[in-house]
C-alpha positions as CSV (number, residue, x, y, z in Angstrom):
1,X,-24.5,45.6,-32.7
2,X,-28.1,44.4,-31.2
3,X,-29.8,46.7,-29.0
4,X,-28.4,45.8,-25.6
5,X,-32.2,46.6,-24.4
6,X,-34.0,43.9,-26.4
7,X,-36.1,41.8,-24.9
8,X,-36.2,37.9,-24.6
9,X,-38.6,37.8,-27.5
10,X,-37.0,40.3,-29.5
11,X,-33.6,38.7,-29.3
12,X,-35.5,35.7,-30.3
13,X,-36.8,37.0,-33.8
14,X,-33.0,38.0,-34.2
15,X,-31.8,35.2,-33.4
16,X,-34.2,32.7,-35.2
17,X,-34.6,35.1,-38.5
18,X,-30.4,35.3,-38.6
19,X,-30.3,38.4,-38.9
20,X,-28.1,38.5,-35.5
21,X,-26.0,35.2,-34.4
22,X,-25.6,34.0,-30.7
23,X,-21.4,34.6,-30.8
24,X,-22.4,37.8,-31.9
25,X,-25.0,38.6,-29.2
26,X,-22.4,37.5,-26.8
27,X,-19.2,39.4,-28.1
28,X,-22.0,42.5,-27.8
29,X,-22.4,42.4,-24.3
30,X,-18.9,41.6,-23.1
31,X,-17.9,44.8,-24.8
32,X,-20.8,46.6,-22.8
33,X,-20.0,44.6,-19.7
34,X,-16.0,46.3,-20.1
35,X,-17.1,49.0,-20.6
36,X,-19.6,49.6,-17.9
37,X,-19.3,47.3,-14.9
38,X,-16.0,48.9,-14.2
39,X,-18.7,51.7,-13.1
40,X,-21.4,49.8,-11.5
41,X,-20.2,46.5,-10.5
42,X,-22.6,44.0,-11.7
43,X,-20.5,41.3,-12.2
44,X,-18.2,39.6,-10.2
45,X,-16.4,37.4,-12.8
46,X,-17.3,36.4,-16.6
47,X,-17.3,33.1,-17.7
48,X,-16.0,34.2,-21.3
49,X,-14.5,31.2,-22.9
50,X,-17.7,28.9,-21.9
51,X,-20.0,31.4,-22.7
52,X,-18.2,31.4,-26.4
53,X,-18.4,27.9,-26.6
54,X,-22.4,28.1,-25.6
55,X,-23.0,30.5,-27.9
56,X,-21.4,28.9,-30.8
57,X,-23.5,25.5,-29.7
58,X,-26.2,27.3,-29.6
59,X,-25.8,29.1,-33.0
60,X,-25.3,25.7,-34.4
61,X,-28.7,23.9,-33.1
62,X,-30.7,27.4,-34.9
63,X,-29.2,26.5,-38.0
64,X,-30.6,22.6,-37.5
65,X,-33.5,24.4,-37.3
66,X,-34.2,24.2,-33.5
67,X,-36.4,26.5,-32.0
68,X,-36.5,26.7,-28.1
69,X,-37.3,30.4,-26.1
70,X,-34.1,30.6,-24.5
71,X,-31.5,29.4,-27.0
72,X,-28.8,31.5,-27.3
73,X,-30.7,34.1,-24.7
74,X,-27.6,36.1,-22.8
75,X,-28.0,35.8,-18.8
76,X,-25.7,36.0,-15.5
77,X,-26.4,33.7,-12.4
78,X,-26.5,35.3,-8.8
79,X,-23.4,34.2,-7.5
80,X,-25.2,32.6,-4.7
81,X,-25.9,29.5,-7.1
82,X,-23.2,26.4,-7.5
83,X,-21.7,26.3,-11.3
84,X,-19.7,23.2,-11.9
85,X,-15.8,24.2,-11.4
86,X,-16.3,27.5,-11.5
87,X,-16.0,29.7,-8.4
88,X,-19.2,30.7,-6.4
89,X,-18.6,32.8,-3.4
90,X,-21.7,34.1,-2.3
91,X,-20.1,37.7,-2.1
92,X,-18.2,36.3,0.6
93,X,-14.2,35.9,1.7
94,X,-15.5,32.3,3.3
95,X,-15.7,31.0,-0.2
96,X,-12.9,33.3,-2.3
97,X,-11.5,30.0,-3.8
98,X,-14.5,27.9,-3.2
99,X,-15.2,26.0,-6.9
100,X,-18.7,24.5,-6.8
101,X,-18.2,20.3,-7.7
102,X,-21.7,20.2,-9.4
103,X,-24.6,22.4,-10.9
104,X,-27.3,23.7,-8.9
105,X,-30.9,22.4,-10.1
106,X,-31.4,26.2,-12.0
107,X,-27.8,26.0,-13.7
108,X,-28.7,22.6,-15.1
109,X,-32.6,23.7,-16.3
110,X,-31.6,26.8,-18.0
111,X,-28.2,25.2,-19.5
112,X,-30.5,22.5,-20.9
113,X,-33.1,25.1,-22.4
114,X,-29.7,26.2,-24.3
115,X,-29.2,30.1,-22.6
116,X,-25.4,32.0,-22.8
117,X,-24.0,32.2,-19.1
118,X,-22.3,35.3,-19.0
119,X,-20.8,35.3,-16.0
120,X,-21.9,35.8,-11.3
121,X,-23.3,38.7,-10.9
122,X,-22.2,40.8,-7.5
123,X,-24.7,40.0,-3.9
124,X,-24.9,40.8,-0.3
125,X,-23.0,38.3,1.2
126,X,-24.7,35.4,2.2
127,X,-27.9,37.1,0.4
128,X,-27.9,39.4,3.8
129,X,-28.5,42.9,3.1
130,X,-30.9,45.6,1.4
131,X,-28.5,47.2,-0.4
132,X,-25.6,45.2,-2.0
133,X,-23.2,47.2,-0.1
134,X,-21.8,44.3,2.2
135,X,-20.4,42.2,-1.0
136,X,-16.8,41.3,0.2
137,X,-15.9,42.5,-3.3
138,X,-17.2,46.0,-3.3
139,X,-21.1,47.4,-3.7
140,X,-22.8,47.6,-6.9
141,X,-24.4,51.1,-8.2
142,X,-27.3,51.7,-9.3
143,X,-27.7,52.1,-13.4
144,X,-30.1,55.5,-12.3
145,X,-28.0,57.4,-10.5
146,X,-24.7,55.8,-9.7
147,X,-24.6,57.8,-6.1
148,X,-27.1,55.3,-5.2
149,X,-27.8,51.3,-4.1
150,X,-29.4,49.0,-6.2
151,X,-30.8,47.5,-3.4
152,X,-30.0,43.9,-2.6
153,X,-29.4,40.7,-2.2
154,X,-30.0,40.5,-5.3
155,X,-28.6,43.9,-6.4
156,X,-25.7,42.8,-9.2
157,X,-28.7,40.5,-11.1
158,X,-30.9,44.0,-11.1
159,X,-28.1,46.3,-12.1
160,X,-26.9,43.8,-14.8
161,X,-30.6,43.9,-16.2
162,X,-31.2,47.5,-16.4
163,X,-27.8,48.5,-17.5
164,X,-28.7,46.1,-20.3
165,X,-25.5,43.9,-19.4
166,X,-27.5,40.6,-19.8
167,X,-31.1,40.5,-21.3
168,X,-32.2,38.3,-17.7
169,X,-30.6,37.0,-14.4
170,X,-31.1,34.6,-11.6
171,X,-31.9,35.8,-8.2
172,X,-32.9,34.9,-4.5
173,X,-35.8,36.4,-2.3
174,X,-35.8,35.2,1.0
175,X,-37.7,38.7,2.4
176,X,-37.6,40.6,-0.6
177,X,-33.8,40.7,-2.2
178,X,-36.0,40.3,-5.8
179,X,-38.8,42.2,-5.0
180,X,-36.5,45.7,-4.0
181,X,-33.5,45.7,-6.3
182,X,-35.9,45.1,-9.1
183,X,-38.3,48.0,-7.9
184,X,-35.3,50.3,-6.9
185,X,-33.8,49.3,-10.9
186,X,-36.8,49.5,-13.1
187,X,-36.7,46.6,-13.5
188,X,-39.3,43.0,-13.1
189,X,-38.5,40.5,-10.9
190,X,-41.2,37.6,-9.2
191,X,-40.7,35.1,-6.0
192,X,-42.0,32.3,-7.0
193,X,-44.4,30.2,-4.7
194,X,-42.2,28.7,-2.4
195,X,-41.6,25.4,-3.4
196,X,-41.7,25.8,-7.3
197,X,-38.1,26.3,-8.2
198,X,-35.5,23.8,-6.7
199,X,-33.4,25.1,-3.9
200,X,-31.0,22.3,-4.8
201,X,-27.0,24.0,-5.3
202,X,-28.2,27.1,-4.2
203,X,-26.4,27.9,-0.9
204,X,-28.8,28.4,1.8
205,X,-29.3,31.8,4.2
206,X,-32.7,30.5,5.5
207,X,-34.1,27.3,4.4
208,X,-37.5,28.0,5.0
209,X,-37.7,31.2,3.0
210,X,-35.0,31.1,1.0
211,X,-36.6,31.0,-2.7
212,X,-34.8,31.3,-6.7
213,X,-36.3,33.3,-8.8
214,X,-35.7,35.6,-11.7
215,X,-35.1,39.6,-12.9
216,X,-35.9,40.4,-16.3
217,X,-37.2,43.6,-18.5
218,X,-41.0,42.3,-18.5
219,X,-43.2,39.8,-17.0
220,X,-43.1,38.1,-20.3
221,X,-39.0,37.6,-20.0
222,X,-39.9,36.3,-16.4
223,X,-42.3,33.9,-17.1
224,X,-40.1,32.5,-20.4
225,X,-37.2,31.9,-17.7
226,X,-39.4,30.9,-14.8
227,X,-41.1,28.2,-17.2
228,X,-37.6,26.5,-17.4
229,X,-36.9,26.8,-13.8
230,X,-39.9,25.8,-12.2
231,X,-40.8,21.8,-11.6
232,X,-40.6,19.3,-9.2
233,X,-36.8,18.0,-8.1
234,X,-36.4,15.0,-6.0
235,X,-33.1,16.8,-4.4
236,X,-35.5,19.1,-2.9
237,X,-37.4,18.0,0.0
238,X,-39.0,21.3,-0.1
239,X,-40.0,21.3,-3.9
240,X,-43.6,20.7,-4.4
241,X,-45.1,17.8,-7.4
242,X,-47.6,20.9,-8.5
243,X,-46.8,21.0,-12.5
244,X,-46.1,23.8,-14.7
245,X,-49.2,23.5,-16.8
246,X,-50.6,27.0,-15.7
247,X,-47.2,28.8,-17.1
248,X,-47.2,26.7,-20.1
249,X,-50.6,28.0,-20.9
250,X,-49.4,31.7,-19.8
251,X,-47.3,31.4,-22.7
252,X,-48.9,29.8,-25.2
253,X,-51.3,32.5,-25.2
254,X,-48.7,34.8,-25.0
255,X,-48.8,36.6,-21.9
256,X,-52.5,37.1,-21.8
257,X,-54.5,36.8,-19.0
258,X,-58.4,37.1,-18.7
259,X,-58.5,39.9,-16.7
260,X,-62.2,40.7,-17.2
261,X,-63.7,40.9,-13.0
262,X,-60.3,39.8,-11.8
263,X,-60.8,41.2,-8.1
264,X,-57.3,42.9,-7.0
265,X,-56.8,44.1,-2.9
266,X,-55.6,47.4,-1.3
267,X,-54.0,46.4,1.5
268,X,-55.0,49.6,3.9
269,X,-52.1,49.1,6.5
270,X,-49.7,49.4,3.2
271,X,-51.1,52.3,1.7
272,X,-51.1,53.9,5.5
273,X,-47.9,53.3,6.1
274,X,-46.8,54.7,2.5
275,X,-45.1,58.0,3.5
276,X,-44.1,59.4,-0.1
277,X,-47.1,61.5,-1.6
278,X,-45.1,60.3,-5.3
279,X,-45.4,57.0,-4.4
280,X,-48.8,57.2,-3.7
281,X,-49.6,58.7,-6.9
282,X,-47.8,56.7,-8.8
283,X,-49.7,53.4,-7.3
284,X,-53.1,55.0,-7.9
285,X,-52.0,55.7,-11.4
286,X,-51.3,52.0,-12.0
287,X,-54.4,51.3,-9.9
288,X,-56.4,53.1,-12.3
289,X,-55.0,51.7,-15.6
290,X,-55.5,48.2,-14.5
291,X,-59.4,49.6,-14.0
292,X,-59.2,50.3,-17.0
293,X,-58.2,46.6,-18.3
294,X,-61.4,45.7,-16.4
295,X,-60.1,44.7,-13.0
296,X,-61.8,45.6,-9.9
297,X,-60.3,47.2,-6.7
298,X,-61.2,46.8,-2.9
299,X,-59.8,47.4,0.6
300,X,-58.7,44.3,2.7
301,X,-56.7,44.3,5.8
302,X,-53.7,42.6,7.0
303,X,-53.1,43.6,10.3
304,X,-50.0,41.9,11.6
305,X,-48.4,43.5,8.6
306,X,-45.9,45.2,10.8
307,X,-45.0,42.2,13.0
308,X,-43.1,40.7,9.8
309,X,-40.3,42.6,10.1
310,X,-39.3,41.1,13.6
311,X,-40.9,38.0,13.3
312,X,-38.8,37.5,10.0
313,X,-35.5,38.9,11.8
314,X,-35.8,36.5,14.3
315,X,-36.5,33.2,11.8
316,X,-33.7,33.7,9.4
317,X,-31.1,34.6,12.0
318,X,-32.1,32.0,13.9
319,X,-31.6,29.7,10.3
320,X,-28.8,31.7,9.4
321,X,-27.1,30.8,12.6
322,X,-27.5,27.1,12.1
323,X,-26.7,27.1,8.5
324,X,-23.7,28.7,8.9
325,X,-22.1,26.4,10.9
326,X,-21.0,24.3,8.3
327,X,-18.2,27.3,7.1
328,X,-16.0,25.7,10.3
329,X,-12.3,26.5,8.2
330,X,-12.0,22.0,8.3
331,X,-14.2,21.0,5.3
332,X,-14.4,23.9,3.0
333,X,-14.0,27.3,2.0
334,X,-11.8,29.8,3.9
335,X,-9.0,28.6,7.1
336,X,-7.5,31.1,9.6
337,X,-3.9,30.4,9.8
338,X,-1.3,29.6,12.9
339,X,-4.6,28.2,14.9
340,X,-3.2,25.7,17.7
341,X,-6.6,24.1,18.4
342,X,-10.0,23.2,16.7
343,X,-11.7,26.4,18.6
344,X,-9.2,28.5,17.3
345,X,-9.6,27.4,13.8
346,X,-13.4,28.0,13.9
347,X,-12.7,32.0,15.7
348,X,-10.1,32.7,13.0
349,X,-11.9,31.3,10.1
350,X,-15.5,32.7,10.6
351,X,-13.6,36.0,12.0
352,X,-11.6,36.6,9.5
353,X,-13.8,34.8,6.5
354,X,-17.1,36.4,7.3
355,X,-18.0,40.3,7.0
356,X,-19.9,42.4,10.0
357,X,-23.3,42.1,8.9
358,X,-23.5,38.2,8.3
359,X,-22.0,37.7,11.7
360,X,-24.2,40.1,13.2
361,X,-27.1,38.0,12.3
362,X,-25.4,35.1,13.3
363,X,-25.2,36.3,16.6
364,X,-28.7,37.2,16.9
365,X,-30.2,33.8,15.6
366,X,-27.5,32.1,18.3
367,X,-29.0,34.6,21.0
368,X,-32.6,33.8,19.5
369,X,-32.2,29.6,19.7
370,X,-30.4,30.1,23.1
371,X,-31.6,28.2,26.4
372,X,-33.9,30.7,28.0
373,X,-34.8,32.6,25.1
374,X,-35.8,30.3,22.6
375,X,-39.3,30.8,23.7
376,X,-39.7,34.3,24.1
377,X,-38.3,35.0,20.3
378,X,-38.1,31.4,17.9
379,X,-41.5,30.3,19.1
380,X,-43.3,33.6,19.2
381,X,-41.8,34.7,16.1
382,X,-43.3,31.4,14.6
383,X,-46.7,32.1,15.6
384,X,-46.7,35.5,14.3
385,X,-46.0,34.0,11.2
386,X,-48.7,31.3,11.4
387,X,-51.0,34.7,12.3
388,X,-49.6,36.4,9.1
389,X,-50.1,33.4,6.9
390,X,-53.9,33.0,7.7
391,X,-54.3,36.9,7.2
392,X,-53.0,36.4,4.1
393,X,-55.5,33.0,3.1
394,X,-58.4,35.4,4.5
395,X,-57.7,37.8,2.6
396,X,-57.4,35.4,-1.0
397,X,-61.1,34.3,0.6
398,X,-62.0,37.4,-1.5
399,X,-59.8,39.0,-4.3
400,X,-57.6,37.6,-6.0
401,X,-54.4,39.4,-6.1
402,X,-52.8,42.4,-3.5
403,X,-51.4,45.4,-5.2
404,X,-48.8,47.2,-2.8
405,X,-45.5,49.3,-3.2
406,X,-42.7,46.8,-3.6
407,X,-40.7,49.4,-1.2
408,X,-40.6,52.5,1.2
409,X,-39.0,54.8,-1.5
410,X,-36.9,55.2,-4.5
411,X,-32.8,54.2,-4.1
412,X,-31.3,55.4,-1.2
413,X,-27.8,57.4,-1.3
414,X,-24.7,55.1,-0.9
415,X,-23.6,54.9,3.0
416,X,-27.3,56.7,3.8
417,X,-28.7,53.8,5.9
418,X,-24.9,52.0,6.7
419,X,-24.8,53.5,10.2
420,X,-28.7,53.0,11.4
421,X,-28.9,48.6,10.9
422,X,-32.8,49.2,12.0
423,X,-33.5,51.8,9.3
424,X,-32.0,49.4,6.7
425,X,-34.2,46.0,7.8
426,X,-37.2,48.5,8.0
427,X,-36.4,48.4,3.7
428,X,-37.9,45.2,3.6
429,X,-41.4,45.9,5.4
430,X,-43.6,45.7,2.4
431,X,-42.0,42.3,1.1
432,X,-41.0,40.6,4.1
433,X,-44.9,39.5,5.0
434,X,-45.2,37.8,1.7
435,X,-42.0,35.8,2.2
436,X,-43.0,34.4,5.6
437,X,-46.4,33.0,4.2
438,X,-44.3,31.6,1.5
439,X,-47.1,33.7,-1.2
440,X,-46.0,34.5,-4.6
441,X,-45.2,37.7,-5.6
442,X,-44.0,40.2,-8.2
443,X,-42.5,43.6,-8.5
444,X,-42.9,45.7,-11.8
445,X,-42.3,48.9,-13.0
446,X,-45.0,51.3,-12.3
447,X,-43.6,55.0,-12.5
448,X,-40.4,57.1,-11.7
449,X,-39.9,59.9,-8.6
450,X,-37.3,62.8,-9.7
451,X,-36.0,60.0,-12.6
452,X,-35.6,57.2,-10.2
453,X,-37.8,53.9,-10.4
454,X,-40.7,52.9,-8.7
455,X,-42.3,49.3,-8.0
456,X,-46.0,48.1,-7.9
457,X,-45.6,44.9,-6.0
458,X,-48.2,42.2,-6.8
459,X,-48.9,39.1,-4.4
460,X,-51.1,36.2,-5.0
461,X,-52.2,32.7,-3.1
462,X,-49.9,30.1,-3.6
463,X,-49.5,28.7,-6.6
464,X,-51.0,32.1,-8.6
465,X,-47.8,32.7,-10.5
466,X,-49.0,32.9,-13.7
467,X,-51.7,34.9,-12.1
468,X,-49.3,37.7,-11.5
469,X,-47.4,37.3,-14.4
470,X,-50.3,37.2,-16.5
471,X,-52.0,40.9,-14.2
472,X,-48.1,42.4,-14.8
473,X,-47.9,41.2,-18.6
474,X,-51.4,43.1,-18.7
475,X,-49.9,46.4,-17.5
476,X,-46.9,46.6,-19.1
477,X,-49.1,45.8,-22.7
478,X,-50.7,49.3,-21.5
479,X,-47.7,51.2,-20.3
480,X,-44.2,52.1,-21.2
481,X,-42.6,51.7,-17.6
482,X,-40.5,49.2,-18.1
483,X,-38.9,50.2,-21.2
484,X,-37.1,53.1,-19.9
485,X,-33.7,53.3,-20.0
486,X,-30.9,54.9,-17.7
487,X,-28.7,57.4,-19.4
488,X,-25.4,55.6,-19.4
């Protein structure tokens, strides 16, 4: 049986040299996935007989002698991303029996570059949460300790990744549900710009910051998955013409990346704000090894750094809000029962169909947009992120790339933060000013704290992907971070 730890390229040179087949890659993991997610999770449902039937494809197009990164590469989709006739609930009752009538953009890229579905991983619902304890259909535990979250949205992808229950996985950031769960997993894990990767099938939380990205063992993985991803998709208004040429090079030269006088910034309000001394030891540690690869360091300043947090409250309720409308128990998805008029079908439905945190924020951005108030919170909110968006394009006037924690801490206990809903958004306040400028960025490995994982988080100017995958790549050439395992 493979190593379930193998990365992308390693599972390649199996693969291609036949000395492992695709069906037999697969059959490997569903007997880890039995035997493990009971434990942790991950998944919410496999997709076993058309993941068979993909590997055996795939098996068959090696022996023709095709040769293609991904072919017969093991993954699991967020379950936040439509898969033709299968069921994709968003971790939410709303959609228990929802089955999606076409393929998100992502499914269709990654199906075409020949990769194994697995299966939906487990998500906050509606991607709302820090934690992946408000799935509908139970939390997710994190590979490290099992007491603990594995952060969230994205949480399931993460967990699946470093429990080595898929070799990569889809995700969504829209203020950081990549960037945490990867850090709090051990795992790597970039928003892209936003733009690059089509939001097309993937069901929205906020349009404006929603974003589809990728968790994977190393930047290497993420940039092999990201390459297929990425492009231009006329079903996107938001997808941007900009071409893929710089992550085609990335790879051709195989992860390297000149990094000779490549100028990286401190952020000081991050490091301030940094309260664990491990942490901050851990950061310097990376700071210094990537002096060593010949990059150079210096302090910049973001000062609205700490407005994100409400400013990015404020926008994606306030999206959430009108997004959510559309789950009215008439068209789709979930309908109360015994309702004698079209107001008490829309109560009973959301009531019953949607969990406390998701309606919590649906009240807020409904408060937020109300008459009277939508000036004192949507508009302001707005021009603190036009504020944090130009601090950001200052501070690109001179370095290069930001290197920051990706979070506040190592994994939280289970239940810790369920009771205090500030102390849980607070989670988010080292990714959440990225997100709102709409700036690429990565979380990698960097260290542990009393054997749980630590992030480095890297953010560049739009459009610097293969920048940061290229600076990550770099680092984990140099260190062994990211190939720790938990003790399962």
């Amino acid at each position: 049986m493979p190593d379930p730890y193998l990365d992308i390229r390693e599972l390649r040179t199996l693969l291609d040299g036949g000395q492992c087949s695709a069906s037999e890659l697969v059959e490997a993991h569903f007997a880890r996935i039995e035997h493990i997610n009971p434990r942790l999770g991950c998944y919410l449902r496999l997709h076993e007989q058309a993941a068979r039937d993909a590997a055996a494809d795939a098996d068959a197009r090696i022996a023709q002698g095709e040769r293609s990164p991904l072919l017969g590469i093991p993954i699991a989709h967020k379950d936040i991303f439509c898969t033709k006739g299968e069921l994709t609930t968003c971790g939410s009752k709303i959609l228990e029996h929802w089955r999606a009538p076409y393929d998100a953009t992502i499914v269709e890229r990654l199906a075409q570059a020949g990769v194994v579905v697995l299966g939906k991983s487990n998500m906050d619902e509606f991607a709302m949460g820090s934690s992946n304890e408000n799935s509908a259909y139970g939390p997710v535990a994190n590979p490290w300790d099992e007491s603990r979250v594995p952060g969230g949205s994205s949480g399931g992808s993460a967990a699946a990744v470093a429990a080595g229950l898929a070799a990569a996985a889809t995700a969504t950031d829209t203020g950081g549900s990549i960037r945490q769960p990867a850090s709090l997993c051990g795992v790597t894990g970039i928003r892209p710009t936003y733009g690059r990767v089509s939001r097309f099938g993937m069901i929205a939380f906020a349009s404006s910051l929603d974003q589809a990205g990728v968790i994977a063992r190393s930047a290497y993985d993420v940039a092999l998955m990201l390459r297929a991803m990425a492009g231009f998709d006329t079903r996107d208004s938001t997808s941007n013409e900009r071409g893929v040429e710089d992550l085609d090079d990335l790879i051709a030269n195989d992860g390297a990346l000149s990094s000779a006088n490549l100028r990286i910034g401190l952020p000081r309000e991050y490091m301030d704000a940094l309260k664990s001394a491990g942490y901050a030891a851990t950061l310097d540690a990376a700071r210094c090894e990537l002096e060593s690869l010949g990059m150079r360091f210096e302090d910049v300043s973001l000062p609205s750094t700490f407005a994100a947090i409400p400013a990015y409250y404020v926008l994606a309720c306030s999206e959430a809000s009108s997004n959510l409308s559309r789950f009215d128990g008439v068209r789709y998805g979930h309908r109360g029962e015994d309702a004698e008029s079209l107001e008490e079908v829309y109560r009973s439905s959301r009531s019953e169909g949607f969990g406390a945190e998701v309606k919590r924020r649906i009240l807020t951005g409904t408060y937020c947009l109300s008459y009277g108030y939508y000036d004192a919170y949507y508009k302001k909110a707005m021009r603190v992120r036009r504020v944090i968006r130009d601090e950001f394009a200052r501070a690109f006037e001179s370095v290069d790339v930001l290197l920051t924690p990706s979070t506040p801490g190592i994994a939280f206990k289970r239940g810790e933060l369920a009771g205090d809903h500030i102390a849980m958004y607070q989670q988010d306040c080292f990714t959440t000013p990225a997100a709102l400028a709409g700036q690429p960025c990565l979380s990698m490995p960097c260290g542990f704290d009393g054997g749980l994982p630590l992030g480095a988080q890297l953010i560049g100017p739009h459009f610097s992907d293969a920048r940061l995958l290229g600076v990550a790549h770099a680092f984990q050439q140099a260190t062994d971070h990211h190939r720790q395992r938990p003790a399962l």
